[in-house]
C-alpha angles and dihedrals in degrees: 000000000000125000112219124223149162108306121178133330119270107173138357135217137174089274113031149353126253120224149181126246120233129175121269127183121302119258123254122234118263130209122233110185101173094142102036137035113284116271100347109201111256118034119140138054082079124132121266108231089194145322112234133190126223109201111163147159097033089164082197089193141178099227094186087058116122091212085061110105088218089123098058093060091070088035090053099038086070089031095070083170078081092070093205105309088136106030098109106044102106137060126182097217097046090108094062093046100113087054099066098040081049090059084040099055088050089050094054089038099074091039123099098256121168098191122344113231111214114183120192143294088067088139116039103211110027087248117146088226086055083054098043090056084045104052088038086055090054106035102027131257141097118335110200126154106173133337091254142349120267106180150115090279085072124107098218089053086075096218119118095178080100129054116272109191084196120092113282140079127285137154095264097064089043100051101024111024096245118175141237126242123172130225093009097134091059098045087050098055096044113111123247139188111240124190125237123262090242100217132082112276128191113213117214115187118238132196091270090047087058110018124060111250075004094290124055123076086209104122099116086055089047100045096102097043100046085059091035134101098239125097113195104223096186149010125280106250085213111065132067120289114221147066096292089070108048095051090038102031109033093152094061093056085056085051106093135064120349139168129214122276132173109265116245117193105193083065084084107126122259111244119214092259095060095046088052094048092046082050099059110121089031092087093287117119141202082254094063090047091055105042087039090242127155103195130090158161137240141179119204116165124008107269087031129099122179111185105189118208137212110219103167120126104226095205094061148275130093105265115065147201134196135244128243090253095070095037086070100043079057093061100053100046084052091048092056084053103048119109143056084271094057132084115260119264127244105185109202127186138149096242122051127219087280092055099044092088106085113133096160108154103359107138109233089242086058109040087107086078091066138076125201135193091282090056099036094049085044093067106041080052095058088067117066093205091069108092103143132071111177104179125136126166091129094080092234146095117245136134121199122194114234116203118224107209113253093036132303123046141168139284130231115218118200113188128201120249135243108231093058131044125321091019093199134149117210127216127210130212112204113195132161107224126242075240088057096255124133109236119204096201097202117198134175114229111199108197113261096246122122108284093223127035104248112142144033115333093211075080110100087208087057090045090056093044088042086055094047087049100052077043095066088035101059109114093199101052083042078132091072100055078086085060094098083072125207138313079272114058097038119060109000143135111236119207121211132168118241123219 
């Protein structure tokens, strides 16, 4: 496998140069022996128990939608009283997103993959046309999302704070060399027929699948906007700047200036009970439809279990945390595993140990009812069995390493995600050791489209390596070119003692 890196300069700007991507040499495996001595003689020739593949953080997204927050990037860029509530809200290759996961899906396709883990964002703003192209993407079908784009990247919007591939200036191209490519926006919308994935997959909901931008439980205030014709195109001046708007008062933000669009009503959002329902056969079960709950377990090979969480927090705000109810449930599922006689235990959830922290609006009287990564962590470590962690929600690639007490323990494995640089999934090879180890075989898988745009963009293939492009390129994500993580937390053996 091929690494990709920064090929030759295609534009320049005042603040950076935009370049192509080309394939370098594939990356070596590493060894991480935290909870065993280093390379210990004699591993290998042992039995692989399955090969799973960690694919997270889609943000399959309507980018034309007027219940999109797209316009209070720009609003809260010159509004600094926002402190940064809105920062976060545009990319300039969300268009091309299906695209990617499309590439993405193909790669995985013709892998050995015994089950696929997906955990969570895999919509970006908990609307049913946003599912529909998901699930479309996975499990093959039509992906549409609207019969054309109506947004600030186009030229007749007049604003060229966003990037516009037509011709034309805008500050991307200024600041950062964008390019220009004609025509894009059409191509973009356009529907197109994708081909399943082909092996089993198990869904998990993340904060963009639920929350609206990923944070507000406003969509019953938002119902008649997200279907409207209206597109707000900048923040309101009279109403409070800050967070708690934004996760409490979602409507007032929608209420400034708009422009007329073309009203779609597919774009209604998704409740919980009809995420849950499009999920059933991907681990998701008619019990879960009918208690609302969005955890489960799932066994797929002999020796192999995979406990799926639900970490939103339902009151609001990205990260998340978990109630006592399912910590139970937790325990128990755990207490059926433990032992040398159980399956080994894969945990997967949206949101990692960093993430599992979120107390907005708990009352202080009522904080008991919630459990948080200490406790949560606490609890996987108290089974043996329990070596895997899979969570993402941080756009990154990283493994940490989490000590049982007495010795061992379990790692916790953060993927990065598709719609942002490096767009990568990442497969995991799970083995016992001749020596009686278990071994986490972690590799990086890049999507198989062309690692430099070079052809027709009415090729899909050039449409996905034209989004991962964009992707690298984008000056005001610059942060997540470190996404790709370290040596480390990228293809690498892990060591771990068995009972």
């Amino acid at each position: 496998m091929s690494t990709l890196l920064p090929g030759e300069p295609l534009g320049a700007g005042t603040d950076g140069t935009y370049r192509r991507l080309t394939a370098g040499p594939g990356e070596a495996h590493g060894r991480r022996s935290d909870f065993t001595p280093p390379l210990a003689p004699g591993r290998g020739g042992g039995r692989v128990v399955a090969t799973l593949a960690h694919l997270t953080d889609l943000h399959v997204v309507d980018p034309g939608s007027p219940a999109r927050l797209d316009f209070a990037m720009r609003s809260g860029a010159d509004r600094p009283e926002w402190g940064g509530a809105v920062d976060w809200v545009f990319r300039p290759q969300e268009l091309l997103t299906p695209y990617a996961v499309r590439s993405m899906v193909a790669t995985l396709a013709g892998l050995p993959i015994d089950v696929c883990v997906v955990t969570g964002d895999n919509i970006d703003n908990a609307q049913t046309n946003e599912l529909d192209a998901y699930l479309a993407l996975l499990d093959g079908g039509e992906v549409r999302l609207a019969p054309a784009y109506h947004g600030p990247q186009r030229q007749d919007w007049d604003d060229d704070w966003y990037w516009r591939p037509d011709p034309g200036d805008d500050r991307y191209k200024r600041r950062w060399g964008f390019p220009t490519h004609p025509g894009l926006l059409d191509l973009a919308a356009a529907p197109f027929a994708a081909a399943p994935l082909g092996h089993p997959w198990l869904g998990c909901l993340g904060n963009h699948d639920l929350l609206v931008g990923g944070s507000s439980p406003g969509q019953a205030s938002l119902g008649g906007l997200v279907t409207g014709d209206r597109k707000p195109v900048g923040l309101p001046d009279d109403v409070p700047a800050g967070l708690d708007t934004l996760l409490s008062g979602p409507a007032a933000l929608f209420s400034g200036r708009s422009r007329p669009v073309p009203a779609v009503p597919e774009r209604a959002f998704a409740s919980r009970t009809e995420l849950i329902r499009r999920h059933l056969g991907h681990g998701f079960t008619e019990e879960n439809l009918r208690e609302g709950t969005g955890y489960h377990v799932h066994d797929p090979v002999p020796g192999l279990r995979v406990i799926t969480l639900d970490t939103n927090h339902a009151l609001g705000h990205w990260d998340g945390s978990m109630d006592q109810r399912q910590l139970a449930w937790l325990e128990d599922r755990l207490t059926e595993a433990t032992g040398p006689d159980g399956p080994l235990v894969v945990l997967a959830s949206h949101h990692a140990t960093a993430s599992l922290n979120n107390r907005y609006g708990v009352c202080a009287d009522r904080e008991a009812d919630r459990a948080y990564a200490a406790e949560v962590l606490s609890t996987a470590l108290r089974c043996p069995n329990v070596v895997l962690w899979l969570n993402g929600h941080h756009h990154a690639n990283r493994i940490t390493a989490h000590f049982r007490a007495g010795g061992g323990g379990l790692y916790e494995v953060t993927t990065a995600s598709i719609t942002d640089w490096p767009s990568q999934a990442r497969l995991i090879e799970i083995a016992i050791e001749a020596t009686g180890e278990i071994r986490l075989t972690s590799t990086m898988i890049d999507h198989a489209a062309p690692a430099g745009v070079s052809g027709d963009l009415a090729d899909p293939a050039q449409l996905a390596a034209l989004h991962r492009e964009l992707a690298y390129n984008d000056g005001v994500r610059a942060g997540r070119r470190g996404a790709e993580g370290s040596l480390a937390d990228r293809n690498v053996h892990m060591y771990l003692p068995w009972l």
